[in-house]
N, C-alpha and C positions, 0 to 999 in steps of 0.2 A: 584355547578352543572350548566352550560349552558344549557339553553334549544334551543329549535329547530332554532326559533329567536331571533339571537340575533346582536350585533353591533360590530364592531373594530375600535374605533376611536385613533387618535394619534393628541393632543394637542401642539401645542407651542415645539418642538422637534427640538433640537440640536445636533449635533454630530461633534466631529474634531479627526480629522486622519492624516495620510498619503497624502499627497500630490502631491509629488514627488520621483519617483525610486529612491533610494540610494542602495550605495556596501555594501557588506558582514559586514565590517568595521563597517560603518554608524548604521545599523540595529542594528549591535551589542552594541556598546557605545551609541545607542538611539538618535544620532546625524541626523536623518532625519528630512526633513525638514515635518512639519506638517500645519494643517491651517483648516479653518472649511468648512464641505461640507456640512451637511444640516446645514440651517437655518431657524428656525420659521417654521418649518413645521407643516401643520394642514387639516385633512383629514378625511373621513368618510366612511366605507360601511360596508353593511350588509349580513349577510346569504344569500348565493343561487344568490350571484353578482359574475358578472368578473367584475374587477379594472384593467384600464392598467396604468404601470404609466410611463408616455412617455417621450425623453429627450437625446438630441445628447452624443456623450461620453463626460465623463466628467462631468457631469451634477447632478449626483449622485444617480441614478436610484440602483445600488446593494447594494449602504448603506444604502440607505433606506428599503430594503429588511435585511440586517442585523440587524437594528437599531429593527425592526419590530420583527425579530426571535430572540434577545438580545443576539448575538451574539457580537457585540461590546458594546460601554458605551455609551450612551446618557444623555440629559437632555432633561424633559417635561415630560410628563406623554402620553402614551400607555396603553389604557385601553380596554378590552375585556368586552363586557358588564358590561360595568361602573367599574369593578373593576382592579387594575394592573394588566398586562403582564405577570409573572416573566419568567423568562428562564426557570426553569422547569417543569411550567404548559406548557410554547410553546412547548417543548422536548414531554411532553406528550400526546399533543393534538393536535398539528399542526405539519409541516412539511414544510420544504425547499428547492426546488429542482433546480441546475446549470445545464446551458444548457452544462458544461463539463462532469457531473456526469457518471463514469465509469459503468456498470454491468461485473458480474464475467462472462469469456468468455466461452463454454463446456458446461453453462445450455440452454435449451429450454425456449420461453417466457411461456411457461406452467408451469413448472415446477422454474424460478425465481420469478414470481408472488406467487405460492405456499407455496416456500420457504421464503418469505415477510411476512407470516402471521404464529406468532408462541402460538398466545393466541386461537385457533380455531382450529379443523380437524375433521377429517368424509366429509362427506353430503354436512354439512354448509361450511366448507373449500372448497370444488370441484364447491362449485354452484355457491358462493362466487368471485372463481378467473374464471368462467366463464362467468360471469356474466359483471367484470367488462373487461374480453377482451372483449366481444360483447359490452360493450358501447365505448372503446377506437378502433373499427375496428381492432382488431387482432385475430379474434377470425380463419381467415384464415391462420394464421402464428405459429397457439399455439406450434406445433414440431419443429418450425426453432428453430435454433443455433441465439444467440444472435448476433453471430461475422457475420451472412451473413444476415440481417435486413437492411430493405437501410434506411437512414436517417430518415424520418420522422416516421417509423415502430419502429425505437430505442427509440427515442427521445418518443412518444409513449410508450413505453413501462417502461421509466425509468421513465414518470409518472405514471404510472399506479401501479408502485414499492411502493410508495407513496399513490396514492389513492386509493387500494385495502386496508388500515389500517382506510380508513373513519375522514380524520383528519375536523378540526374547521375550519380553516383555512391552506389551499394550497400556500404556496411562489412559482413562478417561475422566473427563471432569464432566461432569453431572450429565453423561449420554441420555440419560428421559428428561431431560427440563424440557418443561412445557407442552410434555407429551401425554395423550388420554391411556386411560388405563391399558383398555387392549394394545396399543401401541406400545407402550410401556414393558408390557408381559413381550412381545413379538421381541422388541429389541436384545431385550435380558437373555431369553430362550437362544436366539440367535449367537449372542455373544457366549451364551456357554457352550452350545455347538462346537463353537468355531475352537475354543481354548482346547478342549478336547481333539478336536480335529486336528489340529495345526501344533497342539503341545507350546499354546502361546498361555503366559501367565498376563491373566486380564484383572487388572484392578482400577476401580472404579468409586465414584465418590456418587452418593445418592441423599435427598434431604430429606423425601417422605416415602420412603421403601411399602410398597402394596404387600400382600403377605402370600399372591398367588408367584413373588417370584422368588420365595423362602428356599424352593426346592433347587433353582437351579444357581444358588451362592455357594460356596466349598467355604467360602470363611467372611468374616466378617470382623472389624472393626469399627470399636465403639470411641469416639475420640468428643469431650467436653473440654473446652478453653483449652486443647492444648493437652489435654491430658487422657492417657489412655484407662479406659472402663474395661475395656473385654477386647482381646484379639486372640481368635483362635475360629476352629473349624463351626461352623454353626448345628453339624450335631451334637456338639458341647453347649450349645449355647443354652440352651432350656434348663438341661442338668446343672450346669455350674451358678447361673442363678438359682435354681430351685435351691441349693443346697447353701447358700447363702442367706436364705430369708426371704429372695424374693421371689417366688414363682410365679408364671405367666399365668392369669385367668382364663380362664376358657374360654372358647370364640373369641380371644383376641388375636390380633395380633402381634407375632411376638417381636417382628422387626420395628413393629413403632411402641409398644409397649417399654418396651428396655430402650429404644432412643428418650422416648421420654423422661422414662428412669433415670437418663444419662444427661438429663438437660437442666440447666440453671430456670428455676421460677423465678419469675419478676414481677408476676402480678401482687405482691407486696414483702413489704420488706421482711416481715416475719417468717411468708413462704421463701424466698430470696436465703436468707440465712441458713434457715434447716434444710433446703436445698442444696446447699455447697457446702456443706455440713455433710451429710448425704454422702453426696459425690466424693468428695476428699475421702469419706470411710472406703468405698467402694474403688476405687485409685489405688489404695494403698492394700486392700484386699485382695488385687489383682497382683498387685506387685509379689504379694506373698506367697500365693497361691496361684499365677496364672501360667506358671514355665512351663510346666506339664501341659497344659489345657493347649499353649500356643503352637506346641511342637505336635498336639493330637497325635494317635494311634496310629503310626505309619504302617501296620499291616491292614488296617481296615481301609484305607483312604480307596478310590473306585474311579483314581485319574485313571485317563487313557492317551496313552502316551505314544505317540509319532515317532517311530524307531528312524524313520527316512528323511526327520527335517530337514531342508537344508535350506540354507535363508539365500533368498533367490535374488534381493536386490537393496540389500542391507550394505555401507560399505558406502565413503564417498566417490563419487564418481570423477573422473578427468573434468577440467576445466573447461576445455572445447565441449564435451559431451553434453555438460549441463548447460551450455549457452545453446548450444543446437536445441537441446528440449524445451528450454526457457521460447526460445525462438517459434520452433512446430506449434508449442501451446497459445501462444500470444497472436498466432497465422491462424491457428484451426479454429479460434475465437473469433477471428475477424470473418475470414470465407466462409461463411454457410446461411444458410438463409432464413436462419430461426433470426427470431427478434432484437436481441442482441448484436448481432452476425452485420445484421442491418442498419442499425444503427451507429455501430463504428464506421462501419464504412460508408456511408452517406455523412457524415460528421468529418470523418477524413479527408473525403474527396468533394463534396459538397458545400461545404458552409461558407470555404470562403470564396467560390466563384460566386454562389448566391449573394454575399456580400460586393463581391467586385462588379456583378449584374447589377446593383440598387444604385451603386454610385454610377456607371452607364448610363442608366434612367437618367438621372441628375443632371451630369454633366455632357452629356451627348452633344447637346445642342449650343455647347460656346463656343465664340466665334473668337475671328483671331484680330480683335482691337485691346486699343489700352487696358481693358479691365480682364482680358487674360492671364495677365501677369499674376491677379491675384486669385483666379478662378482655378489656376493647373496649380498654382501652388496648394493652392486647399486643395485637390484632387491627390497632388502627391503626400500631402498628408495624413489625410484621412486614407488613403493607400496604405502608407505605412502604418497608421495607430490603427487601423484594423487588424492589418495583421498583426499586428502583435496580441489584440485583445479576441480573437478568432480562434489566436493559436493556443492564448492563458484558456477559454473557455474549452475547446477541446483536452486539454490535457487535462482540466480538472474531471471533464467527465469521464476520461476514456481511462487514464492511468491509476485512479482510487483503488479498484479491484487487483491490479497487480501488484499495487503497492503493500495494501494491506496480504496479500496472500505472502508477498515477499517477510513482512514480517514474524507471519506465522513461521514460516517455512524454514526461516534465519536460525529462530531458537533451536532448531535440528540438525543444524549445521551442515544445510543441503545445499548452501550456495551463499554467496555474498553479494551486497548492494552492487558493485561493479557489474558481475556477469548480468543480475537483471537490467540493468541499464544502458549493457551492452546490446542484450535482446532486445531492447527498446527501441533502441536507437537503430537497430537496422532492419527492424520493420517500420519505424516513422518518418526516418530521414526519405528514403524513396517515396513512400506517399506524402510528405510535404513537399518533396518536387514537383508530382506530379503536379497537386493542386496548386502551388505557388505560380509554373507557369501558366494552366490554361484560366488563373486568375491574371494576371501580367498582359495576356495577349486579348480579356477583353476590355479592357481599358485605355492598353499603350495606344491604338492608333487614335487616341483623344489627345493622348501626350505626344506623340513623334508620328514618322512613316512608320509604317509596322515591316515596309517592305527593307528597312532598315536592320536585318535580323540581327548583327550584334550589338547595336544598343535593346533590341529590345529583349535581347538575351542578359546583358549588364541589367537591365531593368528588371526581369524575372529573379534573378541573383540576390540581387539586394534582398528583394521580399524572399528568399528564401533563408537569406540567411538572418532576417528582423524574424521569423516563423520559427526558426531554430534555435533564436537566443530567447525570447518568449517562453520558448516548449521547454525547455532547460532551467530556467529560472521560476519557472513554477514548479520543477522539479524538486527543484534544491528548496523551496517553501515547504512543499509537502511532505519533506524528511523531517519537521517537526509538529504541521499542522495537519488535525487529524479531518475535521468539518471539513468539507470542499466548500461551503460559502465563505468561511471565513476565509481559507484559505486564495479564495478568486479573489476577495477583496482587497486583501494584504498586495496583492500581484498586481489589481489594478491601480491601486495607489501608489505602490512603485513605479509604473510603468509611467501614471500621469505625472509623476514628478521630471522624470529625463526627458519624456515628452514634450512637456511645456518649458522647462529650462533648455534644451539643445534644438530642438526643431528649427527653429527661425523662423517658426511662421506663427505662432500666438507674440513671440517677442522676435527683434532681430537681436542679433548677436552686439550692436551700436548701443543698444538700450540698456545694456548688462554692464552691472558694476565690474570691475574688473576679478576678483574673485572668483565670480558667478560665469566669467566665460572660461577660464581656466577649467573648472569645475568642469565643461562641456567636455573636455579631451578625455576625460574618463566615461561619457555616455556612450550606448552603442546609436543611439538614433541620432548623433552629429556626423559621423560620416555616412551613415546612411543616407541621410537627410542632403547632405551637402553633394553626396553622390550623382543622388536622383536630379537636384534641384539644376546641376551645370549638366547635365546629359540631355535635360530640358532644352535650358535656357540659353542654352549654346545655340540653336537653330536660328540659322539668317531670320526666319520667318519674324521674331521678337525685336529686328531692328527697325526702329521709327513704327513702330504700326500706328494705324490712324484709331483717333476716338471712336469714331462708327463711320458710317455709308457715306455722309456728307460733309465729318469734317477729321482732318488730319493732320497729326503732329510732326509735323517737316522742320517746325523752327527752332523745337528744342535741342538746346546746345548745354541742359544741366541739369540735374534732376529734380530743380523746382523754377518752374517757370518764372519768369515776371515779365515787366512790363513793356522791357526792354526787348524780347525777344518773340515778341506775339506778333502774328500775321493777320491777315482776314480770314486765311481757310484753316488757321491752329485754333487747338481749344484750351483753356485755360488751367481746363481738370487732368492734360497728360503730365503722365510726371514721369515713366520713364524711356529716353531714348532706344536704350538695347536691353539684353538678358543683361549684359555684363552686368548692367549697372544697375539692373533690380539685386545681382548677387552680390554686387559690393554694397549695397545699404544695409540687405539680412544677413550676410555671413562672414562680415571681416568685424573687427573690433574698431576702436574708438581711435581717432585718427589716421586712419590707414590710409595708406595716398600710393600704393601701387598697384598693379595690374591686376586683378585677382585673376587671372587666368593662369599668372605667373608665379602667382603663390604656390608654395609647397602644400599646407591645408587642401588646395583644390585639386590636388594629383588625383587624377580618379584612378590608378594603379593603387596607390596609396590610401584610397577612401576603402576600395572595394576589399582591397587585402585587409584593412583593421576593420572593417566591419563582420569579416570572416575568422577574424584573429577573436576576435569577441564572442560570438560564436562555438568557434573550438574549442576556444579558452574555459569556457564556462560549463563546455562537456566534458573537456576532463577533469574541472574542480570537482564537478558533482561525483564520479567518481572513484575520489578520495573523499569527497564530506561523507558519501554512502557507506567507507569502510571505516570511519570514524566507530568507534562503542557508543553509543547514546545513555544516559543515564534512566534504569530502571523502568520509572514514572511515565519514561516517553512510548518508549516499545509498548508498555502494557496499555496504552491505551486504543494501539489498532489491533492488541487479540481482544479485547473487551467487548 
């Protein structure tokens, strides 16, 4: 158990990585070039301090924040009042936060902060997250939408995501990027606030430190390639340089004055040399002389320390517990009437009736002669490759933010791919029903009676479950691609390939080298497709229909006329007698001479079942691909 005071120190700490960007290639055969970023590093602070640890790019300021949340491998020892680190005491009790880090967009900062805290509610929950906006100044913004926050209100807030759970220890990676000076001072202020208040040790990486936030640092670290220059309290900081040689100038300041000091010239090569020259004196100066400095004067130190902390929602939570909250946050994104709010839900439930209304328009007006056969089948077509491309275009939009926040979220080991995809799915599967059927019912009575309700129930089915192998199968793309255009495209190229190989309506199945229809039994749009097409074409109405008004195919006894079997009132362009027998040209293979009614392939028990088997199937792969470890290069690029 930690008590109120206590210490984080990191001894003698080494770490080697990445070095250098390499290709897809590279990364993959492991062939990047690597080398070591920190070295010897050795450091101190305590409860209720801000640490900055300062250091031009390059210089290794985030690894050392990974090194610290064991998130990468090191050597040395990181010790949490005197005892190891491990990764899952830091999971438990500290926290990590990038100044990239996403929030889900549709919630209120009221209401994201709320939903952060799933070990508490009632009273204590509500005073809780009011509590900690009034200490981060948002307590003016609690109903804004996340997505209209101006920088520093975010930024803000995505701590607060974080310090609303009361952690040990706070990581920040570069909390002012990109923020103006006053903003810069508010944040800094704020976060020394709060360390004192809450007796949280807050360490932070900064790249051009201002000098009006000198006073509210307790310590500071100076880290070049990898190597430490100064770590210790920054009322040493003046004195320990001064007495080295190099004292601060006046009216400067002293936080970029000594990062300078600290930093490799490049503007030539003669500066370059006696610069790292420089540096390595001062390295090893520190080494000599810096124990004392880094342990500072613990009778003068002026923490104010939290006798009552008690960490309110640290600790991982039950399995159900974090599916329910995955779930609330994923709901309370969707229902509300801010901007976001709106557009999932018109996306959800809209896009593909407006889609199955265009093809309406179209097809409304065919009549029931010979060239219906080829008019419902493009209608059941383009029925299904909509949906599928309705359902790829929805997921990419709507799932990106959950995805990446699931990443974020992972490296804290607050939840794993499955739970969030279990939330997913059981606010998606419901509203693709909804919309699957009231798309189904306005189209079917083009295709059948509508007063026919269980086919036109089988009919909505199918498109529900083409909508939920689609939603899935873009899923499982987006566990490595990070671009949603690339990502749609990848999806729709897969999609046009089963499409056009298994349909039977760009090819029939008679056209296909024998390979290429084998190939078919593993699509899911062949029994779909095959589903739809005998649910159809089974209806009396497709036996002998006539060419148009005034003439009609009575004579036809074979699916291609001649000359033998022409009347006065037949026309020469019918070609087919019944449904059957448009289904046995598209959907049997290559000498087939049996009933296709009788065929096992046409069982619509059996079509409907593997089209839902497919389906299922490919929700529970995802999964298990989601609990897969992914290598390094891939995670980092949705906290980036």
């Amino acid at each position: 158990m930690i008590g109120s005071d206590y210490t984080l120190e990191l001894c003698n700490v080494f770490h080697s990585g990445q070095v250098e960007p390499g290709n897809f290639f590279q990364r993959l055969t492991g062939g990047v070039k690597t080398g070591i970023i920190l070295k010897d590093v050795s450091m101190l602070t305590h409860s209720g301090e801000v640490t900055a640890i300062l250091g031009s790019k390059g210089s290794g300021k985030r690894a050392l924040l990974d090194v610290i949340a064991r998130r990468v491998p090191s050597k040395g020892h990181i010790l949490l009042d005197g005892a190891p680190l491990e990764e899952d005491h830091f999971r438990n009790t500290c926290a990590l936060v990038r100044h990239s880090t996403k929030l889900l967009p549709g919630l209120s900062v009221q209401q994201t902060l709320s939903l952060s805290l799933t070990k508490i509610s009632g009273y204590l929950k509500s005073s809780k997250v009011k509590q900690v906006m009034a200490d981060l100044a948002l307590s003016q913004v609690a109903h804004k939408c996340v997505t209209t926050l101006s920088k520093s209100e975010y930024r803000r807030l995505v701590i607060g995501v974080q310090l609303i759970r009361d952690p040990i220890i706070l990581l920040l990676d570069e909390p002012t990027w990109d923020l103006d000076p006053l903003n810069t001072y508010l944040v800094i202020s704020i976060l020394s606030n709060a360390a004192k208040k809450y007796g949280t040790t807050i360490i932070l990486t900064m790249e051009k430190p201002r000098s009006d936030v000198f006073p509210f640092l307790d310590r500071v670290v100076y880290l070049c390639l990898g190597d430490v220059v100064y770590a210790g309290p920054t009322r040493n900081l003046l004195e320990y340089f001064g007495s080295i040689g190099f004292p601060c100038p006046q009216l400067e300041n002293p936080l970029m004055y000594y990062l300078c000091l600290s930093t490799v010239d490049r503007r030539s090569r003669e500066r370059f040399i006696e610069s790292n020259h420089q540096i390595a004196a001062l390295v090893e100066k520190f080494k000599l002389e810096g124990q004392g400095i880094m342990q500072g004067n613990m009778t003068e130190h002026s923490r104010i320390i939290n006798p009552n902390k008690i960490q309110m929602n640290y600790g991982k939570p039950g399995g159900m517990k974090v599916i329910w909250m995955l779930y609330l946050r994923i709901l309370v994104s969707i229902f509300n009437l801010k901007k976001n709010g709106l557009k999932q839900m018109s996306m959800r439930l809209l896009s593909l009736p407006i889609y199955f209304l265009i093809l309406w328009i179209f097809y409304n007006e065919a009549q029931d002669f010979q060239r219906a056969f080829i008019t419902k089948s493009g209608l059941i077509f383009n029925a299904i490759t909509g949906t599928y491309f309705i359902s790829i275009m929805n997921t990419i939009c709507l799932y990106g933010p959950y995805r990446t926040r699931y990443y974020q979220e992972s490296q804290e080991g607050l939840y794993s791919g499955a739970s969030l995809l279990l939330s997913w799915n059981l606010v998606s599967v419901p509203f693709s029903f909804i919309t699957t059927f009231l798309s189904a019912a306005i189209i079917y009575p083009i295709l059948g009676d509508i007063t026919e309700g269980l086919d036109y129930i089988y009919f909505a089915l199918i498109l529900w479950s083409c909508y939920i192998y689609a939603e899935q199968q873009t899923i499982a793309i987006m566990m490595f691609v990070k671009n949603g255009l690339i990502a749609a495209i990848v999806n729709i190229y897969i999609t046009c390939v089963y499409v056009m190989l298994a349909s039977g309506v760009l090819r029939s199945y008679k056209g296909l080298e024998e390979w290429l229809f084998y190939l078919t039994y593993i699509t899911h749009t062949r029994y779909a497709s095959i589903f739809v097409h005998r649910g159809v074409f089974k209806q009396p109405t497709f036996n002998i229909m006539p060419y148009s008004v005034t003439e009609n195919c009575t004579a036809i006894t074979s699916l291609i006329q001649t000359s033998s079997n022409l009347n006065a009132n037949s026309n020469s362009d019918c070609r087919y007698p019944s449904g059957k027998a448009f289904l046995t040209e598209r959907y049997t293979p290559k000498n087939f001479a049996g009933d296709v009614y009788q065929a096992g392939d046409f069982n619509p028990e059996f079509n409907l079942g593997v089209s839902f088997a497919f389906s299922l199937g490919i929700m529970v792969f995802n999964k298990f691909l989601y609990l897969v470890p992914l290598p390094g290069y891939v995670t980092d690029k949705f906290r980036e």
